[in-house]
Structure formats: C-alpha cells, structure tokens
C-alpha positions as CSV (number, residue, x, y, z in Angstrom):
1,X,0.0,0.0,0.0
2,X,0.8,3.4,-0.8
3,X,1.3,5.9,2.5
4,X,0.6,8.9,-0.9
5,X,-3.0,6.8,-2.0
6,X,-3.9,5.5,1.6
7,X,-7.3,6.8,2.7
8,X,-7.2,8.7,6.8
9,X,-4.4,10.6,7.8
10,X,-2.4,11.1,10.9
11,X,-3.3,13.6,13.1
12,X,-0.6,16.3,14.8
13,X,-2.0,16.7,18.0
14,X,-4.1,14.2,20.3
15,X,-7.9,14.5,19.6
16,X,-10.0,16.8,22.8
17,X,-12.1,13.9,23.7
18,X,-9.3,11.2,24.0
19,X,-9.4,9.9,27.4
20,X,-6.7,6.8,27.7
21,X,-3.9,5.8,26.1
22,X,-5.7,3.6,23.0
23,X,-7.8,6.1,22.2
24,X,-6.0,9.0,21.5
25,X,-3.3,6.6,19.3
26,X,-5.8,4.9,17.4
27,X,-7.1,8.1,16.6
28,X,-4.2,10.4,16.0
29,X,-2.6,7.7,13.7
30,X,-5.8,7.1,11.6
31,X,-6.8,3.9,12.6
32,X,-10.2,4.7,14.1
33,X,-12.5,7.8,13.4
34,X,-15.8,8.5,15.6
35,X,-18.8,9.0,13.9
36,X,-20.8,10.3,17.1
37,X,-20.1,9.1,20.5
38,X,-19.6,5.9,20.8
39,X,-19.5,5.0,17.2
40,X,-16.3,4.8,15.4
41,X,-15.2,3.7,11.7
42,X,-12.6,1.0,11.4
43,X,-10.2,2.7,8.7
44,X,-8.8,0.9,6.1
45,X,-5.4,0.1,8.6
46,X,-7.5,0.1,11.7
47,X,-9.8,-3.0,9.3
48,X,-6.4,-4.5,8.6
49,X,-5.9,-5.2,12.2
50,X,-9.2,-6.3,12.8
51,X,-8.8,-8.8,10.3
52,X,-5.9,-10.1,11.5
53,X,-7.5,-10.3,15.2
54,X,-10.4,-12.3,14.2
55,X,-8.2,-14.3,12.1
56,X,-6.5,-15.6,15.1
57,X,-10.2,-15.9,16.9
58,X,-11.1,-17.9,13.6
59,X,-7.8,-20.4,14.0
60,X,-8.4,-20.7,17.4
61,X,-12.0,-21.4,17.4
62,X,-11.7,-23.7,14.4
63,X,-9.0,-25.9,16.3
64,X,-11.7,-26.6,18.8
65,X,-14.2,-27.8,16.6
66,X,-16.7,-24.7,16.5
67,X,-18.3,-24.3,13.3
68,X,-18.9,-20.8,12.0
69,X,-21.8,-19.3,10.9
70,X,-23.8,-15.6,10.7
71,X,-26.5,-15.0,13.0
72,X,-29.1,-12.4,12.2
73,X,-28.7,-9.2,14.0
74,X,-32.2,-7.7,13.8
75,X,-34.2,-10.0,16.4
76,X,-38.1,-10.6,16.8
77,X,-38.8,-9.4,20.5
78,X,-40.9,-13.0,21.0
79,X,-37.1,-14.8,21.5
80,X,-35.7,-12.4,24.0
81,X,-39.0,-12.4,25.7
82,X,-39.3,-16.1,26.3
83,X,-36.0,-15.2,28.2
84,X,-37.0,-12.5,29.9
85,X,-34.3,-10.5,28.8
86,X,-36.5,-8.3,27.0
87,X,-37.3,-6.2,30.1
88,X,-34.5,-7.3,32.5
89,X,-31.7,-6.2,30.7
90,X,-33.2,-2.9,30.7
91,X,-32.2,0.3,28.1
92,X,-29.0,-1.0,26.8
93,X,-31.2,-2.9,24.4
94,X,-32.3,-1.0,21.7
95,X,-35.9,-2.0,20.7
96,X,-37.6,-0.3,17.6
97,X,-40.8,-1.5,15.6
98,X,-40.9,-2.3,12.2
99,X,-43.4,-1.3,9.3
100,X,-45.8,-3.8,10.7
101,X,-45.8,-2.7,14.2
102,X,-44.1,-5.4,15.0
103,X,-41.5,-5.5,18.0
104,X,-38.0,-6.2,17.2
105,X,-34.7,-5.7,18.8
106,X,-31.1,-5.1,17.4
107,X,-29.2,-8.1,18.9
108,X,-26.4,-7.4,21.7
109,X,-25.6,-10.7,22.1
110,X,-27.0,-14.1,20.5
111,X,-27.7,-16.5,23.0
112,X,-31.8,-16.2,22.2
113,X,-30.8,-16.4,18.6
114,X,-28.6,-19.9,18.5
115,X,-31.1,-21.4,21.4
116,X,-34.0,-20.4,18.9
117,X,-32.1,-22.2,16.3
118,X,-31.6,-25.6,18.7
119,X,-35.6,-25.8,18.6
120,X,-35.8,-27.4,15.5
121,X,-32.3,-28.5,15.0
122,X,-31.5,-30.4,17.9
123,X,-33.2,-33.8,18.3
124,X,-31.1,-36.2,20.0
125,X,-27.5,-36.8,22.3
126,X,-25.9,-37.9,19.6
127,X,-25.5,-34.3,17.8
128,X,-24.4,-33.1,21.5
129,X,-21.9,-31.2,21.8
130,X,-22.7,-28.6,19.7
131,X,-19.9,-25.5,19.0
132,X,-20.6,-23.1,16.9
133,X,-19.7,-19.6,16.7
134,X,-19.7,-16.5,14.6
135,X,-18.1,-12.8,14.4
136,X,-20.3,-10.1,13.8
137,X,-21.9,-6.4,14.7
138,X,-23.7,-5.7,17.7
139,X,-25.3,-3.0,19.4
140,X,-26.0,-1.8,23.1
141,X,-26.7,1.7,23.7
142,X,-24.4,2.6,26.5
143,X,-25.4,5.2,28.7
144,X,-22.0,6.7,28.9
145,X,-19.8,5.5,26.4
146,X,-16.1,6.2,27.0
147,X,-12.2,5.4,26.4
148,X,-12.2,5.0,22.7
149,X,-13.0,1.6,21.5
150,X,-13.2,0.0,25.2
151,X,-16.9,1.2,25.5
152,X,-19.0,1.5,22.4
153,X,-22.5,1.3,21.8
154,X,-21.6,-0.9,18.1
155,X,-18.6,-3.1,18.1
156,X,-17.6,-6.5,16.5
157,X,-17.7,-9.3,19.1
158,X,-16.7,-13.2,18.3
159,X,-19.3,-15.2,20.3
160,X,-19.4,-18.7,20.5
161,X,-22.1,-21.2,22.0
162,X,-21.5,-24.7,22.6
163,X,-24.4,-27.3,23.9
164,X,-23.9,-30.1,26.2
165,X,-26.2,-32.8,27.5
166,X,-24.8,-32.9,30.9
167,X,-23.2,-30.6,33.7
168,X,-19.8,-32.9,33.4
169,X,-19.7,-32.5,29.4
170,X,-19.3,-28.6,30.0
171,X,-17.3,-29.6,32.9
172,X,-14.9,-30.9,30.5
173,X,-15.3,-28.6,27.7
174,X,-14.8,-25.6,29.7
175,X,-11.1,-25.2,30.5
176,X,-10.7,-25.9,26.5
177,X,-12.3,-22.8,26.1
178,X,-10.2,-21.2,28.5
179,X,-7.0,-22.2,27.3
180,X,-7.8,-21.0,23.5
181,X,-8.7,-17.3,24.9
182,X,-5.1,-17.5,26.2
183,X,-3.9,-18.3,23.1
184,X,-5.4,-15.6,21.4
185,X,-4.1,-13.2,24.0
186,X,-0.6,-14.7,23.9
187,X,-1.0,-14.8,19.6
188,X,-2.3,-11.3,19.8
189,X,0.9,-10.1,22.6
190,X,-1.7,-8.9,25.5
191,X,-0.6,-10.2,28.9
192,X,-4.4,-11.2,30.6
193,X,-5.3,-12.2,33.6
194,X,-8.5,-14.6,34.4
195,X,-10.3,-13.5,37.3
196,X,-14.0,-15.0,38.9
197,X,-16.8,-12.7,37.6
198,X,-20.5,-12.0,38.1
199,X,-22.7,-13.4,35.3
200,X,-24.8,-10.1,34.9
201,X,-27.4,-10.0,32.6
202,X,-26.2,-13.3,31.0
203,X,-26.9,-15.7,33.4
204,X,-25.8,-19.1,34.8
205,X,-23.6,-19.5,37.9
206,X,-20.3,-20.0,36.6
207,X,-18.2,-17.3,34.5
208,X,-14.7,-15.7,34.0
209,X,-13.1,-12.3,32.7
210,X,-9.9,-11.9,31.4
211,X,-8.4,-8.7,32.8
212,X,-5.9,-6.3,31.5
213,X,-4.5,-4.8,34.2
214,X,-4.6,-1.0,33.8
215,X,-4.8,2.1,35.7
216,X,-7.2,3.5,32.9
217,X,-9.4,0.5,33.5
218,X,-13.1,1.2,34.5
219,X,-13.0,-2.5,36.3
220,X,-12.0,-3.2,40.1
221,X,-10.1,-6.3,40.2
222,X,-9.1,-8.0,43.8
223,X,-6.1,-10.2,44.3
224,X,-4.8,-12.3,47.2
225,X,-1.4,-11.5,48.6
226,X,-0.5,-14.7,48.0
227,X,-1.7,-15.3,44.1
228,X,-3.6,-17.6,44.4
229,X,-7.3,-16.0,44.1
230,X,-9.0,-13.3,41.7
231,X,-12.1,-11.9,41.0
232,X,-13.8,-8.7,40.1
233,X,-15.7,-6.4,42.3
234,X,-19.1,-7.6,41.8
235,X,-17.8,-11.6,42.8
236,X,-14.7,-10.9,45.0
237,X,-15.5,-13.1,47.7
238,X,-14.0,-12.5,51.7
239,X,-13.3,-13.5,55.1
240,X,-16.1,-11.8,57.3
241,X,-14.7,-13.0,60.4
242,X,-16.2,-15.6,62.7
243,X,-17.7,-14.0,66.4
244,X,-17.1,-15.9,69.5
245,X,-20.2,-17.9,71.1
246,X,-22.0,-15.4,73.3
247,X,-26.1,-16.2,74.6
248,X,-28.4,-13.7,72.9
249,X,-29.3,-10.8,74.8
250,X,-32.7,-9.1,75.8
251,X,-33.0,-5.7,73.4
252,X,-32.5,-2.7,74.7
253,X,-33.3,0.9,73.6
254,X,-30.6,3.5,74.5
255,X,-31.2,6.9,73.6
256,X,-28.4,7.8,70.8
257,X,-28.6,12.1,70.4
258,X,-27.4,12.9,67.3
259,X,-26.0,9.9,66.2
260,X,-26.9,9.0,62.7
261,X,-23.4,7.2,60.9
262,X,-22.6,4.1,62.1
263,X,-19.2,5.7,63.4
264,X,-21.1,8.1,65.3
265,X,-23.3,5.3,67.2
266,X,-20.4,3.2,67.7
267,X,-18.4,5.8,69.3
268,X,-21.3,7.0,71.4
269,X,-22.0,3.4,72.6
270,X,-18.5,2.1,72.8
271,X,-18.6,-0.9,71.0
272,X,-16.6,-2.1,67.7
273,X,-18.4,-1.1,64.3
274,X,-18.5,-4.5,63.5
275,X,-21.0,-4.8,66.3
276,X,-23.8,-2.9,64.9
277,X,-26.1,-3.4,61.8
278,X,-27.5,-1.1,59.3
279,X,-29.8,-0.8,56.2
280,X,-30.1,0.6,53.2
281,X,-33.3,0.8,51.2
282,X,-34.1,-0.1,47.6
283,X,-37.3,0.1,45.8
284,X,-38.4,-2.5,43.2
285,X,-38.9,-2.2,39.4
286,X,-41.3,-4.7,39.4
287,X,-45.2,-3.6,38.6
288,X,-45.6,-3.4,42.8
289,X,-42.6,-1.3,43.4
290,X,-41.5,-4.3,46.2
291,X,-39.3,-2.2,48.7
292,X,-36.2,-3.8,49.9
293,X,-34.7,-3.7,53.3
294,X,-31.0,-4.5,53.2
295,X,-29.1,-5.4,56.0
296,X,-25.6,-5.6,56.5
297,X,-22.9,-5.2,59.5
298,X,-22.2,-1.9,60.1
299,X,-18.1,-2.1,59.0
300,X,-19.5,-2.7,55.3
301,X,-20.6,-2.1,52.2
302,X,-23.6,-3.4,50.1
303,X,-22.8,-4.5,47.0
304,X,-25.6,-4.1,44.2
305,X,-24.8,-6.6,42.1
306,X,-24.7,-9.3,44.9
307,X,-27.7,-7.9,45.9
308,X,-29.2,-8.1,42.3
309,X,-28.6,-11.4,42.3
310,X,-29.8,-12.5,45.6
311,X,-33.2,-11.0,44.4
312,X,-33.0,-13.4,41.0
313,X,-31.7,-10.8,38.9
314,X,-34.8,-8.1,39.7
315,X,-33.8,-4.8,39.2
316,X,-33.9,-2.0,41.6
317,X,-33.2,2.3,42.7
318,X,-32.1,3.9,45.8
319,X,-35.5,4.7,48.0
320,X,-36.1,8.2,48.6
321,X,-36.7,8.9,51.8
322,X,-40.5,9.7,52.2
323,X,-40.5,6.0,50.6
324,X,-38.7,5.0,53.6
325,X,-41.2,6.4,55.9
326,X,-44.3,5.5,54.2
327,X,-43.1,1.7,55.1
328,X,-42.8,2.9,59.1
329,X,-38.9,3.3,58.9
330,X,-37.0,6.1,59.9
331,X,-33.6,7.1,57.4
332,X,-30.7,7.2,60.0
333,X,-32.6,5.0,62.3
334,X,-34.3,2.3,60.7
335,X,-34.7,-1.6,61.7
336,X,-36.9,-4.1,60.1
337,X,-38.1,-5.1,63.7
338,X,-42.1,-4.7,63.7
339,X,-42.3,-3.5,60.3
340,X,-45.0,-4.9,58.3
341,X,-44.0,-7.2,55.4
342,X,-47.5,-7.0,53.4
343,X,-47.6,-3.2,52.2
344,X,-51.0,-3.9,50.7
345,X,-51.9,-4.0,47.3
346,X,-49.9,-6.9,46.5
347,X,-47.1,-4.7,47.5
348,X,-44.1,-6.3,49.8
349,X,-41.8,-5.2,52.1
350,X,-38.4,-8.1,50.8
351,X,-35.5,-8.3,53.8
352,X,-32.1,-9.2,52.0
353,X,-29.5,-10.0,54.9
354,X,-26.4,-10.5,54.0
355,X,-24.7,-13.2,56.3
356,X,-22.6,-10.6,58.4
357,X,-25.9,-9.4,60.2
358,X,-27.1,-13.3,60.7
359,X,-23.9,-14.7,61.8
360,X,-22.8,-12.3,64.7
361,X,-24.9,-12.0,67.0
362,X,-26.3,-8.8,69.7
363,X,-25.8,-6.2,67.5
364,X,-26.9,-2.3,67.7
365,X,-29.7,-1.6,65.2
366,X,-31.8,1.6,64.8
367,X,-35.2,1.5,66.4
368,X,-37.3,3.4,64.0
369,X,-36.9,6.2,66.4
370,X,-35.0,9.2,65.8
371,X,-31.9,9.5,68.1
372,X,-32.8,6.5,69.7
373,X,-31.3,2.9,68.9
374,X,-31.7,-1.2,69.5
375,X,-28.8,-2.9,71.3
376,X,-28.6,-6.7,71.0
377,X,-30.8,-7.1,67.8
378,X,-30.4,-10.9,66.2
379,X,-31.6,-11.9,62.8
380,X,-34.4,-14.9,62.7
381,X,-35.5,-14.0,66.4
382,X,-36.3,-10.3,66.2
383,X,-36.9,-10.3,62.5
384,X,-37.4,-13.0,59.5
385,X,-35.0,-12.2,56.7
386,X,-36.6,-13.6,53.4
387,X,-33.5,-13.5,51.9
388,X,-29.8,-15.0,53.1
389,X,-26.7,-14.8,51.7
390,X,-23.1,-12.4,50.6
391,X,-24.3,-8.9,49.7
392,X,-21.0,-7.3,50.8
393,X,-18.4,-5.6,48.9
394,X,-14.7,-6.4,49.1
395,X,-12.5,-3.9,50.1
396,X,-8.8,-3.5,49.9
397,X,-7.3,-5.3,52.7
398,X,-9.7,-7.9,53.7
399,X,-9.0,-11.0,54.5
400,X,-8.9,-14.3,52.3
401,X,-11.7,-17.0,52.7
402,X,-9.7,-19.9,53.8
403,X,-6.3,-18.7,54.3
404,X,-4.4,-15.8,55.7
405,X,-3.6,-14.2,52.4
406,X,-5.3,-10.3,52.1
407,X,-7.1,-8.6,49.0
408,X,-5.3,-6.2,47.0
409,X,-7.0,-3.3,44.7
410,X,-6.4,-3.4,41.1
411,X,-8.0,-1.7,37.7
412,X,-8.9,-3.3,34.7
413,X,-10.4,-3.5,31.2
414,X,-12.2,-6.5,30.5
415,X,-11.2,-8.0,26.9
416,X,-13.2,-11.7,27.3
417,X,-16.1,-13.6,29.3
418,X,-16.6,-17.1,29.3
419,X,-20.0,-18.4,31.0
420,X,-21.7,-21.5,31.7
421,X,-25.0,-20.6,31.1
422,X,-26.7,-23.7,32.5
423,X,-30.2,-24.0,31.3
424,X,-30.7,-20.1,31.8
425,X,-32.2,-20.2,28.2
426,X,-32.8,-23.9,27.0
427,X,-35.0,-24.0,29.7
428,X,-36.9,-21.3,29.1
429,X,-37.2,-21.5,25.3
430,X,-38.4,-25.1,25.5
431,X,-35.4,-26.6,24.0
432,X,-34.9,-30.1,24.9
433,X,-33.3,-33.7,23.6
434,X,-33.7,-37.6,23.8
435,X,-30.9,-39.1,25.8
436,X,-29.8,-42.6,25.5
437,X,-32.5,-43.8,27.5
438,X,-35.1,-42.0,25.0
439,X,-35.9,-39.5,27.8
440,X,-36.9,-35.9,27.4
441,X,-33.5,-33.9,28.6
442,X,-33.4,-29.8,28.4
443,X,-29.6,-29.5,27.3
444,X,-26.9,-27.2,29.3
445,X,-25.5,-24.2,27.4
446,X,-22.2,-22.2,27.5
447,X,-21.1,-18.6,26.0
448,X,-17.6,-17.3,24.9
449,X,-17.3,-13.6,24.3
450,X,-14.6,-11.6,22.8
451,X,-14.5,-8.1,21.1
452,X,-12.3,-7.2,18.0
453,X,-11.8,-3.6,18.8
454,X,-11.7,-3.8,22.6
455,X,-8.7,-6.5,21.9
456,X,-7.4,-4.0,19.1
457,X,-7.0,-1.0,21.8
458,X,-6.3,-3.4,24.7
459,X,-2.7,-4.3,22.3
460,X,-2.3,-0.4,21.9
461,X,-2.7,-0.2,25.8
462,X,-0.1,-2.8,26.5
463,X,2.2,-1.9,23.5
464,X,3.2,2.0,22.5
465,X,5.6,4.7,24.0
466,X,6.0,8.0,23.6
467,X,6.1,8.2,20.0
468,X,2.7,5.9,19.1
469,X,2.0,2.5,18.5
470,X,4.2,-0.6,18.5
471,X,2.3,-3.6,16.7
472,X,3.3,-7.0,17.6
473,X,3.8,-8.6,14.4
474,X,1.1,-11.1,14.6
475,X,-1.4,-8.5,14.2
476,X,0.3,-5.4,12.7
477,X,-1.5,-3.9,9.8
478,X,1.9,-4.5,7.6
479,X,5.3,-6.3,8.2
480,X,7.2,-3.2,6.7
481,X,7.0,0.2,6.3
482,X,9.3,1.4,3.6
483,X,10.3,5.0,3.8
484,X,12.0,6.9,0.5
485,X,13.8,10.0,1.0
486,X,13.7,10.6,-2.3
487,X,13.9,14.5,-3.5
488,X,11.9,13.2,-7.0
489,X,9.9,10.2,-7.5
490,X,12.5,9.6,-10.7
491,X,15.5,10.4,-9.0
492,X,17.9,7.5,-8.2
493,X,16.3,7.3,-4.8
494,X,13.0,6.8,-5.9
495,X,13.9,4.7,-8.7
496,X,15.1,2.2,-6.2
497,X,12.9,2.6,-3.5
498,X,10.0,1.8,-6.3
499,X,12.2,-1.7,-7.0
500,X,12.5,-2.2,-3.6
501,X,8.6,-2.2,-3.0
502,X,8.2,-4.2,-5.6
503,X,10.6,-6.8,-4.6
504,X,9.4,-7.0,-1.0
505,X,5.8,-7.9,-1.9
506,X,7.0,-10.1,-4.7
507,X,8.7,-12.2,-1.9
508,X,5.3,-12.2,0.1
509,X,5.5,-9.6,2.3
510,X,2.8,-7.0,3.3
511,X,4.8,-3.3,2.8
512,X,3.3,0.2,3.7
513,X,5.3,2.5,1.1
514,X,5.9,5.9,2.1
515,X,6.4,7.4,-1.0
516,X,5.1,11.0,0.0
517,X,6.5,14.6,-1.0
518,X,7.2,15.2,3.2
519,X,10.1,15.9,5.2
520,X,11.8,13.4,6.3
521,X,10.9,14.5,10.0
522,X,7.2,14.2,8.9
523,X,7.8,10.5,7.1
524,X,9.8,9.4,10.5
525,X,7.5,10.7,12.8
526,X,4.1,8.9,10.8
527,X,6.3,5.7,11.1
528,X,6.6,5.8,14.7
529,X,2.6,6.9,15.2
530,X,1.5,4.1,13.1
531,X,3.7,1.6,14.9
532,X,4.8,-0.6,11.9
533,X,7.2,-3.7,13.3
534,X,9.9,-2.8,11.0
535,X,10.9,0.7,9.5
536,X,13.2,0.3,6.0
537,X,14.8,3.7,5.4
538,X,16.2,4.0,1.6
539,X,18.2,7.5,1.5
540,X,21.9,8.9,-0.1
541,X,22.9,8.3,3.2
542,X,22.0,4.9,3.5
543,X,23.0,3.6,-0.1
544,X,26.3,6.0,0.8
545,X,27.2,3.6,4.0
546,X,26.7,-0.1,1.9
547,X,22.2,0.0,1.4
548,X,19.3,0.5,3.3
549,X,18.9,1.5,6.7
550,X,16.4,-0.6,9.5
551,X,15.3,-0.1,12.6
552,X,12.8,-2.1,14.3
553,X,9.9,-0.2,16.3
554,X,10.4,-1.3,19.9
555,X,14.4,-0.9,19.5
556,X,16.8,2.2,19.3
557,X,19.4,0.8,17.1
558,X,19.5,1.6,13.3
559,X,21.8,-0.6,11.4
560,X,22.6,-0.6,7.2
561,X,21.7,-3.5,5.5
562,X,23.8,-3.9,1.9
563,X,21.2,-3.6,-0.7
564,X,22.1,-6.7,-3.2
565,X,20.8,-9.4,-0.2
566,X,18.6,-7.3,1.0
567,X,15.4,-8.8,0.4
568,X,16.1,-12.0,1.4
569,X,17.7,-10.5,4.7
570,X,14.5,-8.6,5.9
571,X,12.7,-11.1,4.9
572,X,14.4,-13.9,7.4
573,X,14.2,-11.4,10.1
574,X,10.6,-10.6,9.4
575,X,9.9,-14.1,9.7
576,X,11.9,-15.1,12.6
C-alpha cells in the first residue's frame, strides 16, 4: 500500500475527547475515526488489524471444533422475551418497531438467537456437543460510552455457543475454552489475567473475565497476597470473620442524640463497628414497586450486584426517603423489627441480609426512632430475613476466605467472558433432547465472548511509547513500512525505493510505502505513530554507508543493510 494513496491521515496533536492511552493513538494515527459518540469507523489500517484479530479468533475457534456461521442481527422481541431479557436487561437494548408494528430488537448478544435455532435442530444426544460460533456487529446503547473503542454502543464481538447434554460434558469442555482465549491473548501479545466474575445479565452460575491490568481501566479487580485467588468487584469473595459464642441478649433501647453514621453510634456506645447493623433501602422495578430492606454489618458495604442477584436478577433504585417512611422506617434509624411485610396492594416489604448481620450476634440496630437505637438485635429472632446470603463488597485489605492471604485493589479493562449458562435459556425456550435412555432432557449451554476492537485497543494499551503505537507482528497492519527520501519520484532514490517495493511484496511480504512529498521529519514521525514492526529507510545516506537502513519499532538501534541481499535478509528477520 501506498502511504501517498492511503485513505485517513495522521493527526498532529491528540484528539479533545481522548481519554486513555488507546484512544488517542488509534485516533491520531488514523486507525479509528468517531462518527458520534460511541460510534467509530474501522479505517482501512484500523480493518487490517481487525482482520488479523479475528483471524486468530477464527484459527483458534476452528481448532476446537466450532463451526462458524452468521446469526441475524435484527431479532423478533418473541425470542428475548421467552427469556426474559426483554425487560430485564433494561435500556441497553435498543428495541424499535418495524413497518408492521411489529416489535423487534437489534441483537447485543445471540444466545436467544442460536437457542432459537436448537428448537428445530437439535433432536437427539448424539448431535451433543454442539460448538458453533460466529463474528459479527452488535449494538447496546451505553449510557456513557467512553475510552475509545473499550466502551461503544456498536462493536464486532466473536461469540461462540457450545451445547452439552450434561453438567460434566461442560465440565470438560470448559477449560478448552479457556485455554484457546489465552492463546489468542498470547498470539495477539496482550498479557491477561483470568479472574471470577458475576454473570450479569447473561446468566448461569459460573463465569470468567480476562483482565488487563490498567490504571485506565473502569473494572476493580481484587487479588490475594499470595496469588492464588481473583475476581472482580461484583464476585470478589472475603473472610467476614467468625464471632465468639455469646447467649443472645434481651434488646435494649438506648437513647443515641445525634447519632446518625454508624461511626457516630459506635463511638457513642463504645462498642466495635462490627458490632452494629445497618440498612439501606431499595425500591423494586417490578409492577408493585416491592421495597427492599437490606441489611448488613455496620463495617460494610452493600454490594448491588450481589444484591441483584440475591433478588433473581430483579432490578432496583435507591429509595427516597418519604419511601422509607411510608413503610414505618425512619432514614438514619431504621430496623426491620415490627415493620410490616405485606404493604397492601400486593405490595411487599423483601429483607435481604447479607450473612454478616445473621452470623454475629447482639448487634446495635436503629429502632425506628429518631436519636434513639436497638442494642442486641439478632436476625431470625427479632426479625425473619426472606433472603440469606453475601451482599458485601470487598474492600482492599480484607481477609482471604480460607487462608491468611489479604485482597489487593487493582484496575482493569475486560477484553473476554466465558460463561456457563446452565439451562438459563434452553430452559426457558423449551429446548430439549432424547438421551440414551429415549428421555426428554433440556440440554446445558455455555457462551464465549470476545471483542475485535476492545482487543485492538487493549494491544495499543499494552504496546506503545511516547512516540505511538508498537504492533506486535502477529497483528500489525503491515510487516514493513518502507520510507523513500527521495527528492523526486524519478530520481535514483526513488527509482530504487519503487524496485525495492516491488521486490518486497513479490517475496510475500505485506509493505506500507511511504512514497510521499514530506520531510523526512514528517515521514519518521508517521512511522513511529503508526507503529509498523519494522521501519526500511532507503536515503543517499544509506546507499552511501553499503544499502538501506532498518530499525525495528520497539528498538533504538539503526543498522545498514547492503542492498544486493537485502530482500532475502528482511525477509528472514521478518519471519523469525
């Protein structure tokens, strides 16, 4: 290719609205351009590296046995609301009607769409397992798109489904899947990290990210000390502590002036935050606005997607606070001690402890009194939670579950998610199979997804400097990028920097020609930006000391290569 023909140009100075790293190079060098936010064009180098990316998704996914195919991305709404997912997964789906008023959806992910597909295709457990998979457009509209290509509201995602008849089939196909991610990230020259993750929106009990650490990351990521544990924020699990055996104490109600933080209680009663308990309020979006009482010791924090979860995936807001009073409890002060569970109207009042506030016993609660508080509260005799489990968040510090290693804090971008679905949508979309016995069986699913330009800026993130981009080979848009400092296209110099081109793509490799009227400040500069692995200079200089001068991207050395071998020389070293 021609740097004088090529379509984009290089930009000067980094573009207002670049926020990290990836985003500003992509853009300055030409790769990307945004069509509004959120929205970008793949130029024709930026589409040379996605090619090469999916490429190595295609080899690795092939080697598996996944077959590829191209699902539909304009959806009915009947398949995602067999699921559910047509209200649950809230805005980020864009819905729209067609000419016949019919409700349809633009696909953000296909697991309705293949499990539609198994309806009439799968019959029996000896077509199981099936792999499949396919690269193509998606949509979400993001409510604040950011960072370049990391968050987008259309982007290219590989996303393969594979089908199992049992729990131990995906058992045993799962760490296959694994292991060809890392390949890809180790083909592609990105150094990720697998960490435990919440399924979200997609369901089933089982899932992992792969991380890249970064301080530009909009992911929290915890680690143990000792390396042997990771998760994200919304999983990370930890040691709560375990209280010493104590009888349970009548409840007593001390008058607290003033005292409305759980510091402020503690220190006014002398006793360890970890002794007390306190809420926080939610409200439903169900049709009767269910209001949920969460309860967790007083030394944490809720977290919202455990607590999603817990409540089945329902979706919920922060309670103002005349809601909190209309249910008898007072903000500050509040207990779910005499409160009324039936709000009328079919309306419910849901208590979600997490196991903190159950486990340790005699702790200070409010009393639904202002200035005024419970001491020695316990969960299942002063109150029946209806819901049990881990709603808190992990902090840095915390203890290990099982050992005495800590949690440490780190950022992240997420560039792949494995899940094991389960039967979260063969279930539901009445897929099902004859086993060997000739018995009705629903089969067990699993998803594998992977963006093309999240990967594409995650490899800027990981490899640049100062200058711009430094392309691992495996996906750089070229292998050379020949530079003529020629004064006159039909000088000497560009006489032989045209034979040169030609030679170097007669012997098979891919060469970005800079054959422009620029300085040869400009020309150097461009090279560095656009990140090409190897830089051939042909100059008077260089045909002065014995041929042509290289330099490899990520190294400072130049050295002059003599000019009669030097096809085959570049060549061997292009090719390692």
């Amino acid at each position: 290719m021609r740097l004088s023909q090529r379509f984009g140009r290089t930009l000067r100075e980094d573009p207002t609205e670049a926020e990290i790293i990836s985003h500003r190079l992509l853009q300055r060098a030409g790769f990307i351009k945004p069509l509004a936010s959120g929205i970008y064009t793949q130029m024709p180098l930026g589409w040379i590296v996605c090619k090469k990316i999916m490429d190595i998704f295609r080899r690795e996914m092939d080697a598996l046995g996944c077959q590829e195919m191209s699902m539909p991305i304009l959806n009915p709404a009947e398949i995602w609301q067999e699921t559910g997912r047509w209200t649950s997964v809230g805005q980020a789906l864009v819905r729209w009607q067609d000419r016949n008023k019919r409700d349809m959806a633009l696909a953000m992910t296909h697991e309705e769409t293949v499990t539609d597909i198994l309806k009439s295709e799968l019959e029996s457990y000896k077509q199981l397992p099936i792999l499949v998979y396919h690269i193509q457009t998606k949509v979400r509209d993001e409510p604040r798109p950011r960072a370049g290509l990391i968050r987008v509201r259309e982007f290219i995602m590989k996303d393969a489904y594979s089908v199992h008849a049992n729990q131990a089939d995906i058992d045993a196909f799962y760490p296959k899947m694994i292991q060809a991610y890392r390949n890809i990230y180790e083909a592609c020259g990105v150094k990720a990290v697998e960490v435990e993750a919440d399924s979200g929106m997609m369901g089933g009990n089982t899932s992992h990210e792969f991380m890249l650490l970064s301080e530009s990351g909009e992911d929290t990521i915890f680690f143990s000390s000792d390396g042997t544990y990771a998760a994200n924020a919304e999983q990370a699990k930890f040691d709560k502590g375990t209280p010493a055996p104590e009888p349970l104490a009548e409840i007593e109600e001390v008058h607290t002036p003033n005292c409305k933080t759980i510091a402020e209680v503690a220190d006014f009663l002398g006793v360890a935050q970890n002794r007390t308990v306190k809420a926080v309020f939610y409200i439903a979006e169900n049709e009767t606005q269910d209001f949920i009482f969460a309860l967790i010791r007083g030394d944490l924090q809720v977290n919202e997607t455990k607590l999603g979860n817990a409540l089945q995936g329902l979706r919920f807001r922060v309670a103002t606070e005349e809601e909190i009073s209309a249910v008898g409890a007072v903000a500050g002060y509040a207990t779910p001690i005499g409160l009324k569970k039936d709000l009328g109207k079919g309306r419910k009042l849901i208590i979600v402890a997490d196991d903190s506030a159950v486990n340790f016993p005699n702790l200070v609660s409010g009393a639904n009194k202002t200035d005024y508080h419970l001491k020695n509260t316990n969960a299942k005799r002063d109150y029946q939670p209806d819901i049990i489990g881990d709603i808190a968040l992990a902090q840095e510090g915390d203890k290990c579950v099982g050992s005495a290693a800590t949690l440490h804090v780190k950022r992240g971008i997420e560039v792949g998610h494995c899940f094991k679905l389960g039967k979260r949508y063969s279930q539901p979309m009445g897929v099902t199979f004859l086993d060997e016995n000739g018995k009705s069986q629903v089969p067990i699913m699993g998803s594998y997804g992977i963006g093309v330009g999240r990967l594409m800026a995650a490899i800027v993130e990981q490899h640049h400097d100062e200058h711009g981009i430094i392309w691992p080979s495996s996906v750089s848009p070229f292998n050379v990028h020949l530079v003529s400092l020629a004064k006159k296209p039909d000088d000497e110099i560009g006489k032989q920097a045209e034979a040169l081109y030609q030679a170097l793509q007669a012997a098979g490799l891919e060469v970005l020609f800079d054959d422009r009227r620029e300085s040869p400040g400009v020309k150097f500069a461009d090279a560095d930006l656009l990140g090409i692995p190897w830089r051939v200079t042909l100059s008077d200089r260089s045909l002065k000391s014995g041929g042509v001068e290289v330099k490899q991207r990520n190294q400072a050395d130049k050295v002059v290569m003599p000019l009669a071998t030097f096809v085959d020389d570049i060549v061997a070293k292009v090719r390692g």
